[in-house]
C-alpha positions in Angstrom: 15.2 12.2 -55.5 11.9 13.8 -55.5 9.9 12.8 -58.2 8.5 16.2 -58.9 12.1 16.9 -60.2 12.5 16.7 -64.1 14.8 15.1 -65.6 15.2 15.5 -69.6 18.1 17.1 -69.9 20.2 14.1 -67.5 18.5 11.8 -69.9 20.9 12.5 -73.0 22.0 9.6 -73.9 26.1 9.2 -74.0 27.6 8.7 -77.0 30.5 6.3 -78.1 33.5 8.6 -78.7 36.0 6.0 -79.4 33.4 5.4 -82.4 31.4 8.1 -83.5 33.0 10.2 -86.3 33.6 14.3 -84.9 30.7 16.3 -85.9 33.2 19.0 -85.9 36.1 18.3 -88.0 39.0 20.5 -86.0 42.2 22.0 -87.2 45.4 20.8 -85.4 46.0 23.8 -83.8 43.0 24.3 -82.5 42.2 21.2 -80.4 44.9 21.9 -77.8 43.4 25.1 -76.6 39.6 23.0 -76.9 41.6 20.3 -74.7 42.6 23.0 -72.5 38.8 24.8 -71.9 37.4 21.2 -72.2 39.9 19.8 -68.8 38.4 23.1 -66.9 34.9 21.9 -68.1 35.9 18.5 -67.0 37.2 19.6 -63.4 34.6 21.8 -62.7 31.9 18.8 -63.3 34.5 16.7 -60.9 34.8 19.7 -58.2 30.9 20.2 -57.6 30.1 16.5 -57.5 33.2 16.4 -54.6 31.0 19.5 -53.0 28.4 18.0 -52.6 29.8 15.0 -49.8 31.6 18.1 -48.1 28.6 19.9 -47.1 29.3 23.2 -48.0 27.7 26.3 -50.4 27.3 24.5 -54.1 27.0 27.9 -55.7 30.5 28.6 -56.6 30.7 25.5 -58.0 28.0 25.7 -60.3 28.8 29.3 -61.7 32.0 28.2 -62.2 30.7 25.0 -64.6 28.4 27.6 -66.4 31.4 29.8 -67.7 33.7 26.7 -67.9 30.8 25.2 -70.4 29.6 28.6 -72.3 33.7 29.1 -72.7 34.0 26.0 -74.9 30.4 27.0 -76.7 31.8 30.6 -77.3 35.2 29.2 -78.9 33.4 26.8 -81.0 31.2 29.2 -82.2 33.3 32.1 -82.9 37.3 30.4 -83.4 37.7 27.5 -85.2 37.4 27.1 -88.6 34.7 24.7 -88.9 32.2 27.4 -87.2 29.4 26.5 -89.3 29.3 22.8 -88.8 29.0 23.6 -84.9 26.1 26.6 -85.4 24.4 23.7 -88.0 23.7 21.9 -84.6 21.6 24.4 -82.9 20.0 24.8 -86.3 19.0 21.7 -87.0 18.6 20.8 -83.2 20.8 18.5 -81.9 19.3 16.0 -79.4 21.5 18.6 -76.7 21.1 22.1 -78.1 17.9 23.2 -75.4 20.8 22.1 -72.7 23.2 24.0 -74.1 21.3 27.1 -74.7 20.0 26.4 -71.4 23.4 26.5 -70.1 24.2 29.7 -72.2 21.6 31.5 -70.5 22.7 31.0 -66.9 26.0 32.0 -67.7 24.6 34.9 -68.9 22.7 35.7 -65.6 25.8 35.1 -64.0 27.9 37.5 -65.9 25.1 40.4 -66.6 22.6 40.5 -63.9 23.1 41.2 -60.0 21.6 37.8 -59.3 23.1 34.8 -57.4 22.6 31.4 -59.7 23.4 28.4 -57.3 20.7 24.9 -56.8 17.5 25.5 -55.2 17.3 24.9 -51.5 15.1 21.7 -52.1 18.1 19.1 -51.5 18.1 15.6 -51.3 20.7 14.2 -48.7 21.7 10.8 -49.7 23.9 8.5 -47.3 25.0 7.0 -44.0 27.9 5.4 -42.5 29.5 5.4 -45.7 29.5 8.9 -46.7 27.0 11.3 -47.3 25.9 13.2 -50.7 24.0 16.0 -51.3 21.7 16.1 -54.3 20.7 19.5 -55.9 18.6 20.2 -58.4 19.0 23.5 -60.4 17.1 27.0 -58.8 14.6 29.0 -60.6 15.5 32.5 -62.4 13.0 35.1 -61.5 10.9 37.4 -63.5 12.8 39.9 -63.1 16.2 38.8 -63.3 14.9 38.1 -66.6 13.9 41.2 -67.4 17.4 43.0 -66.7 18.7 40.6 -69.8 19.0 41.4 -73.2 16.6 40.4 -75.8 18.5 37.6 -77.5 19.1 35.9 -73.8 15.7 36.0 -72.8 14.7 34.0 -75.7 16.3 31.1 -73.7 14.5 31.5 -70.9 12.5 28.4 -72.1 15.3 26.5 -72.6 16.6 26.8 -68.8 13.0 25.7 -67.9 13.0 22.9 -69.7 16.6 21.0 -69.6 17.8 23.4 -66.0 15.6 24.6 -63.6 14.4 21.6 -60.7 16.5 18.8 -62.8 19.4 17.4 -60.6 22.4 19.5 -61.6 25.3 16.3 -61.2 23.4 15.1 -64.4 22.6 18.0 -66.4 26.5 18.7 -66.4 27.3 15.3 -67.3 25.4 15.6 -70.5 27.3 18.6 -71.2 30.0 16.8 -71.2 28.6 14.5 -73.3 27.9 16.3 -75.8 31.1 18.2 -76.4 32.6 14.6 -76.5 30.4 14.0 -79.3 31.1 16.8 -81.1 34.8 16.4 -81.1 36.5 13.7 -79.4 39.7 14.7 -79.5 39.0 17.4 -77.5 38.8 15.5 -74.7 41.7 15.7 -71.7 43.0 12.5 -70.5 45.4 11.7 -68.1 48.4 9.7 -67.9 46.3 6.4 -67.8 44.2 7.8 -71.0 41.2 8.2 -68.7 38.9 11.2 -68.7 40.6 14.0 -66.4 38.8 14.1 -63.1 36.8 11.0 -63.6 35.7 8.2 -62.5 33.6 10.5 -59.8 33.7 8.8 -56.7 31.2 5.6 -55.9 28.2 6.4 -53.7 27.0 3.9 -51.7 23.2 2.9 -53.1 23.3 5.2 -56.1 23.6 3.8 -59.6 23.5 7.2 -61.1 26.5 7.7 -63.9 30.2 8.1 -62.4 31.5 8.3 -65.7 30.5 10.6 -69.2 30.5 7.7 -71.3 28.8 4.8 -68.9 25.5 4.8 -70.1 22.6 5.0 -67.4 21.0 1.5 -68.4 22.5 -1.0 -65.5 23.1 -3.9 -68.3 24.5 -1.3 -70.7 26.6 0.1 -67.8 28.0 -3.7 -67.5 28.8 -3.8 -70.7 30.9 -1.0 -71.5 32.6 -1.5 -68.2 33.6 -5.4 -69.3 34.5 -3.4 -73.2 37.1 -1.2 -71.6 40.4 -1.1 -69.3 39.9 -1.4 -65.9 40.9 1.8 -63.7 43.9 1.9 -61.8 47.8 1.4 -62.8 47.6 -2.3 -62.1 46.3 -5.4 -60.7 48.0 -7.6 -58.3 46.7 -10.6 -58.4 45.8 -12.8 -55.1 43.8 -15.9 -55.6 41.4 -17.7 -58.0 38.3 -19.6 -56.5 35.4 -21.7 -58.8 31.7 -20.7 -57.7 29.6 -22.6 -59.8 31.8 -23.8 -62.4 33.2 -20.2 -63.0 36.6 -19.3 -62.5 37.1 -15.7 -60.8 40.2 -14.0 -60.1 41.1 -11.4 -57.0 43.1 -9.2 -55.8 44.2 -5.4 -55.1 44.2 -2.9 -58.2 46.3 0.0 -57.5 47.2 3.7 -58.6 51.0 4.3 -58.3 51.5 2.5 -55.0 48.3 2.7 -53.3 45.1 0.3 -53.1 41.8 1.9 -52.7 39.8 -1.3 -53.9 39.8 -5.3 -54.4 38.8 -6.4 -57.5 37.1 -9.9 -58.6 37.1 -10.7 -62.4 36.7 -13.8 -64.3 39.7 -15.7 -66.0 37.9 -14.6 -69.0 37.2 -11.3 -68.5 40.8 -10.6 -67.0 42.7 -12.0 -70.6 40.6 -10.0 -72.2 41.4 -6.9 -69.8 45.5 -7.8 -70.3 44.7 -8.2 -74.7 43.5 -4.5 -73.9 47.0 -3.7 -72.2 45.7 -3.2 -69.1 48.7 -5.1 -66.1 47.6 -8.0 -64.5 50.8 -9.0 -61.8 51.8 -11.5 -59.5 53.9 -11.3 -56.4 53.9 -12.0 -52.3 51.2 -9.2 -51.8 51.1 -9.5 -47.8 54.8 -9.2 -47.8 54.9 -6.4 -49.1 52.0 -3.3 -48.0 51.0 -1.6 -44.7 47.5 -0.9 -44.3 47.5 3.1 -44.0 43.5 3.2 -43.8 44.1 5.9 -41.2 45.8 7.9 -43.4 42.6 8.7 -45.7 40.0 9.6 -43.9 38.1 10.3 -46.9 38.1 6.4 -48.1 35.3 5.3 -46.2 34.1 2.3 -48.1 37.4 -0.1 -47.1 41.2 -0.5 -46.3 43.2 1.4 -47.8 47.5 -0.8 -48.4 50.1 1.0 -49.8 53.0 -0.9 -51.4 56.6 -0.7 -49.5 58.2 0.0 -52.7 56.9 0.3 -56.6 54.7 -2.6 -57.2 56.9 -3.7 -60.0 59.9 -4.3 -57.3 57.9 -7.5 -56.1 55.4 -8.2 -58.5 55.3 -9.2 -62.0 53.4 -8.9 -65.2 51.0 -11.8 -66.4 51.3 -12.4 -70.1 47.9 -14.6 -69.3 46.2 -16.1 -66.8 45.0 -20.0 -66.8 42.2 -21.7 -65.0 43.5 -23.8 -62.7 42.7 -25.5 -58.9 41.6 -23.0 -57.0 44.7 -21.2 -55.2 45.6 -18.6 -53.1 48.9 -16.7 -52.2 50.8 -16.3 -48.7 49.5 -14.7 -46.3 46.1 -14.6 -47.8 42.4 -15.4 -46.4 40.8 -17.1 -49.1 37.6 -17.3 -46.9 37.1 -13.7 -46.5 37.7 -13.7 -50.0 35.5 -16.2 -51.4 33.1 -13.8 -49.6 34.1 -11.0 -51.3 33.6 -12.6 -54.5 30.1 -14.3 -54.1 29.5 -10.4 -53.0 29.9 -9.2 -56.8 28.1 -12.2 -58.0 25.7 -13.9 -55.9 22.3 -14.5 -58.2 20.3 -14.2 -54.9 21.1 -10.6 -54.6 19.1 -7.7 -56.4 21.2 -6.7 -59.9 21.3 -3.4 -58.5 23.2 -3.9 -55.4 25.4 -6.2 -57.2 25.7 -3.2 -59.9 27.1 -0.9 -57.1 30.3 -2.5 -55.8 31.0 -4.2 -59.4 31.2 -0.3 -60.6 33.2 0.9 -57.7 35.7 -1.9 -58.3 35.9 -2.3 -62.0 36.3 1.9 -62.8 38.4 2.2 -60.0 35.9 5.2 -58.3 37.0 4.6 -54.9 40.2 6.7 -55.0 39.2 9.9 -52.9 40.2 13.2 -54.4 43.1 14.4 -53.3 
């Protein structure tokens, strides 16, 4: 990114929502509804950051975030019981009330003035054999767009300026997000897995930026959550175990229903702790049992992609624990191209933040293309 490009706003710093009490206590009846205008906030985050590897116009995208996002501030302002406790925020300024008047006025544009909102034309394009990404950073509003507004938007003019206009627009929305989260958890649509709908975004190659609302942006941080909480995916199956210097790592395929987008490579440790969390760690005759059907998603450019003959649970079975033992490996399986794969994730002699990149891919899951 440029480094005349702000970035304040993408700066917010995530908050803990499993953790933090709601600043807004909510009625029963009214989260669903929230839930409901919070998933469209969600998807719309999830559908630009997929426009930009497609290469085509970003502005739909981004108009429809703005009315997604000033939605959820309207009903939290004008429906719910607790009304005051969410105006109290903007009075006594929340760390992201410039962002969200900031988004407020946009939408406004949008909805009142004959004038197209969409990123600037200065784009970044990030990328190579492994995908491309564009990366946008909001447009300016002119003069007299502003002037066509009423008095009470105008006032927020600054606030654009200041959390908006020429700061990269993946993270601006991402602290949206974040701070609805912290307002009111429970608001917050999951899927079946109990994961953020529409998230993990999709791992870029060489960008450490956030995939997630809750990772925080410090790298160490980042590993830290990611270690504190369920891997993505349905399920682990796993492969082999191999020592590198007196450690004990585990690896394998994780997979979502019957497919595997990734490999994964955990310590002994690390993956008991994982299955203490609930999260399935199996065992079973792997290479009896896929077809590589890489050709089948074009999209998954960072590996192969195996899909299971049958449910995974037909051939595979849960791990109530896992033990360090001699290092083994199943049928069927190179354990030299994996013991490459594993010094990959951890090899000291590599720069933390190219270790960061594939460790994040694998552990969230993010390399399961949008389908």
């Amino acid at each position: 990114m440029s480094g005349s490009h702000k970035s304040r706003a993408a700066q917010v710093s995530p908050s803990s929502t499993k953790l933090r009490q709601p600043l807004v206590a909510l009625s029963p009846t009214e989260i669903y509804p929230l839930r409901e205008a919070m998933r469209d906030l969600q998807l719309s985050v999830a559908e630009y950051y997929a426009a930009t590897a497609r290469g085509g116009e970003l502005g739909r995208h981004v108009r429809s975030f703005l009315v997604a996002a000033q939605t959820l501030n309207d009903l939290l302002t004008n429906k719910v019981l607790q009304s005051k406790s969410y105006k109290d925020l903007f009075v006594t300024r929340h760390p992201a009330a410039t962002l969200i008047e900031s988004v407020k006025f946009a939408r406004n544009v949008v909805q009142h003035v004959l004038h197209i909102v969409r990123p600037s034309d200065e784009l970044t394009l990030v990328g190579g054999e492994l995908g491309m990404r564009v990366y946008a950073v909001w447009d300016g509003i002119p003069l007299q767009v502003v002037s066509e507004l009423r008095p009470a938007t105008q006032r927020l003019e600054p606030a654009y300026q200041a959390e908006l206009e020429g700061n990269e627009v993946t993270g601006t929305m991402m602290a949206v997000l974040r701070f609805y989260a912290e307002v009111a958890p429970e608001i917050v649509h999951r899927d079946s897995r109990g994961e953020w709908t529409g998230f993990p975004l999709l791992s870029q190659p060489g960008m450490n930026a956030p995939l997630h609302p809750e990772e925080p942006a410090d790298l160490d941080e980042s590993r830290q959550w990611m270690n504190s909480r369920k891997p993505g995916g349905d399920c682990r199956v796993v492969c082999g175990q191999v020592t590198v210097d007196g450690t004990t790592y585990v690896y394998g395929q994780t997979f979502v229903g019957r497919h595997s987008f990734a490999p994964f490579v955990e310590s002994v440790d690390q993956a008991n702790f994982d299955i203490g969390l609930g999260y399935a760690y199996l065992t079973g005759n792997i290479a009896a049992n896929f077809d590589d059907v890489t050709d089948r998603f074009p999209e998954a450019l960072q590996g192969v992609v195996l899909a299971s003959r049958g449910d995974v649970l037909n051939w595979a079975s849960p791990l109530p624990s896992i033990d360090s033992r001699e290092d083994w490996h199943g049928p069927g399986v190179d354990a030299e191209s994996w013991a490459k794969v594993v010094k990959m994730e951890i090899d000291p002699r590599l720069p933390s933040g190219f270790m960061f990149g594939p460790r994040r891919a694998r552990r969230l899951n993010a390399l399961v293309p949008p389908r």
